[in-house]
C-alpha positions in Angstrom: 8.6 -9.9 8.4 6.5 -13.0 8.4 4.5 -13.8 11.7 3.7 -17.0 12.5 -0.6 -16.8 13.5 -2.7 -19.3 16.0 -6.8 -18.6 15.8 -6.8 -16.6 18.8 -3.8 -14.1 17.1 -5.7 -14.3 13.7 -9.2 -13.1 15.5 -7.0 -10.3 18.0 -5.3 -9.2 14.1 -8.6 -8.8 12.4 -10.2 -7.4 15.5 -7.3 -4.3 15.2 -8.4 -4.2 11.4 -10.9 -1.9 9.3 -14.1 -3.2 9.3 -15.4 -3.6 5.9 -17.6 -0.8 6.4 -15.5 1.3 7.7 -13.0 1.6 4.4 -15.3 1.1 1.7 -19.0 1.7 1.5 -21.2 1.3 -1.8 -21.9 4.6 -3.6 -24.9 5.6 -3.3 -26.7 9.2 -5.0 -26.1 11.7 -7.3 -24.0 14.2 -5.0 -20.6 14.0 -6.1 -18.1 14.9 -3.3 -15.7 17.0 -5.6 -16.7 19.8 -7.6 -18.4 19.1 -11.0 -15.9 20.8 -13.1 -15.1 22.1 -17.3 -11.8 23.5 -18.3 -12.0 27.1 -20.7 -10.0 26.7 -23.7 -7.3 29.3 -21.6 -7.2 26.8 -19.2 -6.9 23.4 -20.7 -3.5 25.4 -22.3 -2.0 26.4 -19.3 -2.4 22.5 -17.9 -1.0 21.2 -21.5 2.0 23.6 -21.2 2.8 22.7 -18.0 3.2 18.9 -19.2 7.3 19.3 -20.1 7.5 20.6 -16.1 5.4 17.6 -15.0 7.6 15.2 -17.2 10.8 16.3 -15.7 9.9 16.6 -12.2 6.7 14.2 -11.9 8.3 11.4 -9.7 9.1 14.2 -6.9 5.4 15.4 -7.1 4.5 12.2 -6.9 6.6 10.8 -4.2 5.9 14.2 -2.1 2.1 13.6 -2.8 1.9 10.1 -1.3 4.1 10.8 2.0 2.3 13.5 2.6 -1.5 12.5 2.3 -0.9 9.0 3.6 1.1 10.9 6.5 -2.1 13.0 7.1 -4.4 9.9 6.4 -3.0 7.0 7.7 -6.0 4.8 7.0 -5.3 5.0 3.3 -2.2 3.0 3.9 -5.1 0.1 4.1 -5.5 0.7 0.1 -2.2 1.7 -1.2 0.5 -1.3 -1.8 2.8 -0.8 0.5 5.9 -2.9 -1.5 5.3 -0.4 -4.5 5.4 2.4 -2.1 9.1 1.3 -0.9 10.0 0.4 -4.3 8.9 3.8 -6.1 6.7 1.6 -8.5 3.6 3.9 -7.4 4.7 7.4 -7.6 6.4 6.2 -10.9 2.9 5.1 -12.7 1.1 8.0 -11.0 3.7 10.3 -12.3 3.5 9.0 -15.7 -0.8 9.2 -15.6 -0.2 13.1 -14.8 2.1 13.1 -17.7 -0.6 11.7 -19.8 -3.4 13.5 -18.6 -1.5 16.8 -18.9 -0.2 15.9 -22.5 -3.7 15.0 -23.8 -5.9 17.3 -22.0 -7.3 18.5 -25.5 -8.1 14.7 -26.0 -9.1 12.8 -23.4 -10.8 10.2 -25.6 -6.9 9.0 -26.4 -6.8 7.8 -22.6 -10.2 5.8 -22.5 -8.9 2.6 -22.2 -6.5 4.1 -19.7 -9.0 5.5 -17.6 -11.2 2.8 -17.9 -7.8 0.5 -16.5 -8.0 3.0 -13.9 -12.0 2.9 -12.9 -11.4 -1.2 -12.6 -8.6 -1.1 -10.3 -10.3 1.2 -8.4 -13.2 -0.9 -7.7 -11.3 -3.6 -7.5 -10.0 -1.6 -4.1 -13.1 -0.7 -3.4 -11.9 2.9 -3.7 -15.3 5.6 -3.0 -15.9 9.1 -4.4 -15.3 10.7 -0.5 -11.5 9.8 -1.4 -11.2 11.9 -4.1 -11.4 15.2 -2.6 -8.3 13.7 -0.6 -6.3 12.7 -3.5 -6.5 16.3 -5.1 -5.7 18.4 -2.2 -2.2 16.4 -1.6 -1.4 16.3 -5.5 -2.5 20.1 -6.3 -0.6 20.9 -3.2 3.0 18.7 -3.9 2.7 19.9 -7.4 2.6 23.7 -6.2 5.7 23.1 -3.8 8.0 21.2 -6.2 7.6 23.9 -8.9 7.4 26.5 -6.7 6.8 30.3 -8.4 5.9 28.3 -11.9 2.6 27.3 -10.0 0.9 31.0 -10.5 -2.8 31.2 -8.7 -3.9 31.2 -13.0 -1.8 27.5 -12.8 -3.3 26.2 -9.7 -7.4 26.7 -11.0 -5.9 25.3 -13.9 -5.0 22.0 -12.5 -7.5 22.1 -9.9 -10.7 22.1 -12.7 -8.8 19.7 -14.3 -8.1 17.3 -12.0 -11.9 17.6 -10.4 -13.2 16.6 -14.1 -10.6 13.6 -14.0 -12.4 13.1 -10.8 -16.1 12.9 -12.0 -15.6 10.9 -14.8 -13.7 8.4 -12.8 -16.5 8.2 -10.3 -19.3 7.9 -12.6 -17.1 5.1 -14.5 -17.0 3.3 -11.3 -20.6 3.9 -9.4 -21.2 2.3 -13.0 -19.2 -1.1 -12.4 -20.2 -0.8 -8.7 -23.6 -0.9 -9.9 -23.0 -3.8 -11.9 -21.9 -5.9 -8.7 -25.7 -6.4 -7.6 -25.2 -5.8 -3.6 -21.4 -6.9 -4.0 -19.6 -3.9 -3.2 -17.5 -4.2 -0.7 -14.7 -6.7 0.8 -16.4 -10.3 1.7 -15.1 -13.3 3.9 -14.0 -16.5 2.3 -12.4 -19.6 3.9 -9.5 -21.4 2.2 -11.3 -24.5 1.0 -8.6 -26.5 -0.7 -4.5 -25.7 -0.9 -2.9 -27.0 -3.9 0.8 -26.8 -5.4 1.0 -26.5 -8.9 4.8 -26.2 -9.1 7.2 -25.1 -6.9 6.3 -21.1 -6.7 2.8 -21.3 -7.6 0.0 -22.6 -5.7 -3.5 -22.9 -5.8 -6.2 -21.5 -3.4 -9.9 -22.9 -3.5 -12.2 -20.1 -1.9 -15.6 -20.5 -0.7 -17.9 -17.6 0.7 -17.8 -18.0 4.6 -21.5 -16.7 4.3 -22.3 -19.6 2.2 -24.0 -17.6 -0.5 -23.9 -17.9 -4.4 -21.2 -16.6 -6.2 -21.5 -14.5 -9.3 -19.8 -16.0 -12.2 -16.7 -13.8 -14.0 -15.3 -13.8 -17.3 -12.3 -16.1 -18.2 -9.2 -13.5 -17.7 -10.3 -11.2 -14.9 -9.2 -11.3 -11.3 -9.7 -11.0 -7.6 -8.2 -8.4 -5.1 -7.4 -10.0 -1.7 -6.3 -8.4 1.8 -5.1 -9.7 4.8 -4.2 -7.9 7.9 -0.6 -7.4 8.7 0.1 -7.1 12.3 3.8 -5.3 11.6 2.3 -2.5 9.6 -0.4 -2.1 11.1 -2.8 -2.2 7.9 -4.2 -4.1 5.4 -2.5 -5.0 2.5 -4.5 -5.5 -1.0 -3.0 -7.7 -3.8 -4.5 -8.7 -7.3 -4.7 -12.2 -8.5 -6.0 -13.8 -11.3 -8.5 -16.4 -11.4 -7.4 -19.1 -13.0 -10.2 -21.8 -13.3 -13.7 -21.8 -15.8 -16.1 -19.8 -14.4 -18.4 -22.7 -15.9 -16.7 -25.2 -13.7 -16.8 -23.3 -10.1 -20.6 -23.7 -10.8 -21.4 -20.2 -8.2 -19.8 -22.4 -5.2 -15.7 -21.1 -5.3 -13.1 -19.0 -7.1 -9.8 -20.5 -7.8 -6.7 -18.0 -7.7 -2.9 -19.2 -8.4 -0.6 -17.0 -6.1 3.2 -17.1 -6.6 5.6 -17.2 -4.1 7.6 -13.6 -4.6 11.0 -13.8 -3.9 11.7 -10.7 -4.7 14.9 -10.6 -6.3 14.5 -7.7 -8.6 12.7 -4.6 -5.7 14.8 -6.8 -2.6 11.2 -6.9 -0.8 10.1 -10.6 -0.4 6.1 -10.6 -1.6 4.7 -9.4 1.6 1.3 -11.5 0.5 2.2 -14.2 -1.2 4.5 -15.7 1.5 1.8 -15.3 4.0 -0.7 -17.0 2.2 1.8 -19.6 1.3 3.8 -20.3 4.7 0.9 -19.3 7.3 -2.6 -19.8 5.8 -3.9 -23.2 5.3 -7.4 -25.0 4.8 -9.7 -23.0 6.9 -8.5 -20.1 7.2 -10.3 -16.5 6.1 -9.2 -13.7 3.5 -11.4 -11.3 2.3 -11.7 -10.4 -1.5 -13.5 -8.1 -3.9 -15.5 -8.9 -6.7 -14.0 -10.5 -9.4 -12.9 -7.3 -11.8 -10.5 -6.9 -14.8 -10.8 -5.3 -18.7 -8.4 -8.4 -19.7 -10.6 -11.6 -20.8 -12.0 -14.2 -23.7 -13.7 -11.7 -26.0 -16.8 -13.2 -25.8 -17.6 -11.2 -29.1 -15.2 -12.9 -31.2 -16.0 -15.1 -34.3 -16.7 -18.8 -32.6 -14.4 -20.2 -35.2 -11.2 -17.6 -34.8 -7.7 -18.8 -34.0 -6.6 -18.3 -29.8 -3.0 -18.0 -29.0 -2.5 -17.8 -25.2 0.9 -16.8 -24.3 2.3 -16.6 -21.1 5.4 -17.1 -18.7 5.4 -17.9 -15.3 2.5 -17.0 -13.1 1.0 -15.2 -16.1 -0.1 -18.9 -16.6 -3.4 -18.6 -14.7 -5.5 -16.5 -16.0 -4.5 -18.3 -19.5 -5.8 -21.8 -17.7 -8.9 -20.6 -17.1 -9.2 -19.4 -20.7 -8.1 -22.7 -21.9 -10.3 -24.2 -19.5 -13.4 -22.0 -20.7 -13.2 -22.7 -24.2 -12.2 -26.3 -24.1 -14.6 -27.0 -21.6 -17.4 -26.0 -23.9 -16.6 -28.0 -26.4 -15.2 -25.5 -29.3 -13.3 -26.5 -32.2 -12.0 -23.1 -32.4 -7.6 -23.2 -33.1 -5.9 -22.9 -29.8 -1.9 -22.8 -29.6 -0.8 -22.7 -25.8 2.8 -20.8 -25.6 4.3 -20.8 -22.4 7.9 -20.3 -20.8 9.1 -21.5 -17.7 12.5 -21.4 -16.3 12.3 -25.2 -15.8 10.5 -27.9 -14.9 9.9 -27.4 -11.2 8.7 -24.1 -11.6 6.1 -25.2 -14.7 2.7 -24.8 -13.2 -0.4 -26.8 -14.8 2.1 -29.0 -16.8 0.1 -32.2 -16.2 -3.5 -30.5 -16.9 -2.3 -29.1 -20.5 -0.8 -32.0 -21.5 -4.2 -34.0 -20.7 -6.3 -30.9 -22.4 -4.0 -31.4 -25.4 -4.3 -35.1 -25.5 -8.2 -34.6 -25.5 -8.7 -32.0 -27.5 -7.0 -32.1 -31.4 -7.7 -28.4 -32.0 -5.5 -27.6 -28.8 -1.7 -27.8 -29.8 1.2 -26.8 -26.9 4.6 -24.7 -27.1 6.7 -24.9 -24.0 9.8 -23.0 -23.8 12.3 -23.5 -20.8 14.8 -20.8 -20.3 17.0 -22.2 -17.9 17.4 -26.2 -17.6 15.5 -29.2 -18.9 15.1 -32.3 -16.2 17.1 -35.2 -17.1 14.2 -37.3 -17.4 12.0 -34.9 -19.7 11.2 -36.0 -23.2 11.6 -33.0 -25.9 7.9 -32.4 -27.7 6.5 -33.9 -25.0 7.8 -32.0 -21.4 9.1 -29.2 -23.7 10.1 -28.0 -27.0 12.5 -25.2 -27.2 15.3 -24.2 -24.6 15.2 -20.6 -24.5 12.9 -17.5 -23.2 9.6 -17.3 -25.3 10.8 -16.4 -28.9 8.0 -16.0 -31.6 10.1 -16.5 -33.9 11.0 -19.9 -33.4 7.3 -20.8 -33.9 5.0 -21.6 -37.6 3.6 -18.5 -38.2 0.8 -20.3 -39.4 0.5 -23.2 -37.4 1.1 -22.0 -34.2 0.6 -18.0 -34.4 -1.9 -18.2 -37.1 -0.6 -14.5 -38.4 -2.9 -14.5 -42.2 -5.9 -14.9 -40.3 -7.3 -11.8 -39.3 -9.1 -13.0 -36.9 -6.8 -14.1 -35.0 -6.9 -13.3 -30.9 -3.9 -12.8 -29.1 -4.1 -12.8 -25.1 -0.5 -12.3 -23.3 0.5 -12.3 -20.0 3.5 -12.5 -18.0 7.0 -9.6 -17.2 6.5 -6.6 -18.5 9.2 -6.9 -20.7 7.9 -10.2 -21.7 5.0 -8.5 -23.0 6.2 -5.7 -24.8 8.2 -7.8 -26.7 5.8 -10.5 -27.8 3.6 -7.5 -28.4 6.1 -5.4 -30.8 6.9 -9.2 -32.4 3.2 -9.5 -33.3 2.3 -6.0 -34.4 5.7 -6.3 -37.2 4.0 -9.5 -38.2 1.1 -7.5 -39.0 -1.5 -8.2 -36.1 -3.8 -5.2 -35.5 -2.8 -3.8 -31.7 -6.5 -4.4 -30.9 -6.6 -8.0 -31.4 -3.9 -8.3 -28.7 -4.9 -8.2 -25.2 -2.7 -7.9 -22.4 -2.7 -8.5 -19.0 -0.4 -6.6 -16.4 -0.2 -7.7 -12.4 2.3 -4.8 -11.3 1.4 -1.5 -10.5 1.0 1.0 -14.0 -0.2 -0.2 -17.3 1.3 -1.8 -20.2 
């Protein structure tokens, strides 16, 4: 799958390419290109009772839906992650949104956060209202031939008002963020400035604007999308990725993103990005990226003296760095415990930098866990501490999780599983669900 690129193949790939302009364009108006829609009380009944069917069959609608609309509209394959296609990763979490929706159509306020996930992805993809329309006739449509006679022309206006209000309020949620980009609204070139291991999956990529302009700064947390043109397919490919340096420190000139090699043991795909930019692209070289997006980062709201645990295992290190980086950076005397897990040594990115940001900072104390092998030379409470997966429970509640002060913020990133389990851990401890923010890199939400 990998293709080996000289300059001349890299300019004949992005000349076969999208333009910029041609995939995404920067909403603009009040016109929106779907139907402004309301559901009757009749109607938001029949969609709620057709939930159960949606439940029990949704990964067929789903999986019908996507063949069929990117079959009719090939360029959307330039959007759509094309691993999570093959996988079933995609029709899964889009099943399970329809499921939602469905279920809570008589309370949409339950799924704000969850639409608001949604809006930032989007722009993140630089998804546009004239898309919509597109979306809605493929679902409506695989919905109406998987559950055949049970989709009644009463059923079908049904779904269709409800779908066109989903529609609306996710494209006045995102001409809202879009907004917010000031003139940033669409991919952008940058070159690869610098090319940096940090261990021996993860490694970082300094990227400065090819156009040489300022950049806008981000909060610590949130992330890029990048694309790069892949010959085989035939497409664009988009990926997410965190950044993982102080927005302080980049001073408008760079962004910093760590990018792990995917093996992919667990979907049997190799990542179809991340050995590209690891193997093929080197100092010089152009990607193009969106601006920086993401609901997960330092709650810049939070009392200046409250307790930060950062907890992550491997690659859901970086946008943690460039927390740590943020707040130590400043110079705040705020609590911080670092928890992180690694399989073992060679795979433990930053190790160097947070032992130095420990050594200079006394309110910054560090928790490494190694699940699979210590190195004969490492020193225990110094290289590591415990030798097992990330287990709470092994930690000082009150030295190192800080669970009786209330104030407490908890920011977690890393396998899903990972963080659904450090999540149930802290929620029986007794931390309130909204002072723990998570961060998820695969397709769906937490």
């Amino acid at each position: 799958m990998v293709v080996q690129y000289t300059n001349s193949q890299k300019e004949s790939s992005a000349s076969q390419a999208p333009s910029s302009s041609s995939t995404t364009k920067a909403c603009s108006g009040e016109v929106s290109p779907v139907p402004q829609a309301s559901l009757t009380p009749a109607q938001a009944a029949i969609v709620k009772s057709t939930a159960p069917l949606l439940k029990e069959h949704g990964e067929k609608i789903t999986t019908l839906f996507y063949r069929n609309m990117i079959g009719t509209h090939p360029e959307l394959n330039n959007v759509f992650n094309r691993t999570s296609q093959a996988t079933g990763a995609q029709p899964r979490a889009l099943a399970h949104a329809v499921f939602a929706y469905a279920a809570h159509i008589d309370d949409l306020g339950a799924l704000s956060s969850a639409v608001a996930r949604m809006a930032d992805k989007h722009v993140s993809l630089g998804i546009q209202p004239e898309q919509y329309p597109i979306v809605g006739h493929h679902l409506i449509a695989a919905v109406a031939e998987v559950l055949g006679d049970a989709v009644t022309p009463e059923v079908a206006e049904a779904w269709t008002n409800a779908y066109n209000m989903l529609a609306n309020i996710l494209i006045n949620a995102e001409k809202g963020l879009y907004s917010s980009f000031k003139g940033w609204d669409d991919w952008r070139k940058f070159k690869i400035e610098k090319k940096i291991p940090e261990s021996n999956e993860i490694t970082s990529f300094y990227l400065v604007p090819s156009d040489g302009k300022p950049l806008p700064s981000y909060k610590p947390g949130q992330y890029v999308s990048l694309r790069l043109w892949i010959e085989e397919l035939g497409c664009m490919q988009p990926r997410q990725y965190s950044l993982s340096e102080d927005p302080a420190k980049t001073g408008g000139k760079y962004y910093r993103i760590g990018v792990k090699k995917e093996q992919g043991s667990a979907a049997g795909i190799p990542g179809l990005i991340s050995n590209r930019l690891h193997e093929k692209f080197n100092v010089g070289d152009e990607v193009e990226i969106t601006h920086p997006c993401g609901l997960f980062h330092l709650d810049d709201q939070a009392p200046k003296d409250s307790p930060l645990v950062l907890i992550s295992a491997g690659v859901g290190i970086t946008p943690m760095v460039s927390i740590l980086n943020h707040v130590t950076n400043a110079g705040s005397t705020r609590p911080i415990s670092w928890i992180h897990g690694a399989r073992h040594a060679e795979t433990q990115a930053f190790a160097s930098h947070v032992k130095s940001v420990v050594a200079k900072h006394p309110n910054v104390t560090s928790t490494v866990f190694r699940s699979h092998s210590v190195a004969k030379d490492d020193v225990k409470g110094v290289d590591y501490d415990h030798i097992s997966r990330v287990d709470l429970a092994k930690l000082d509640h009150q030295k190192k999780l800080f669970l009786s002060d209330k104030t407490t913020g908890y920011y977690v990133c890393g396998p899903l599983d990972f963080m659904h389990d450090v999540q149930a851990y802290l929620i029986k401890a007794g931390v309130d669900e909204s002072r723990i923010h998570m961060e998820v890199f695969n397709t769906g939400g937490v």
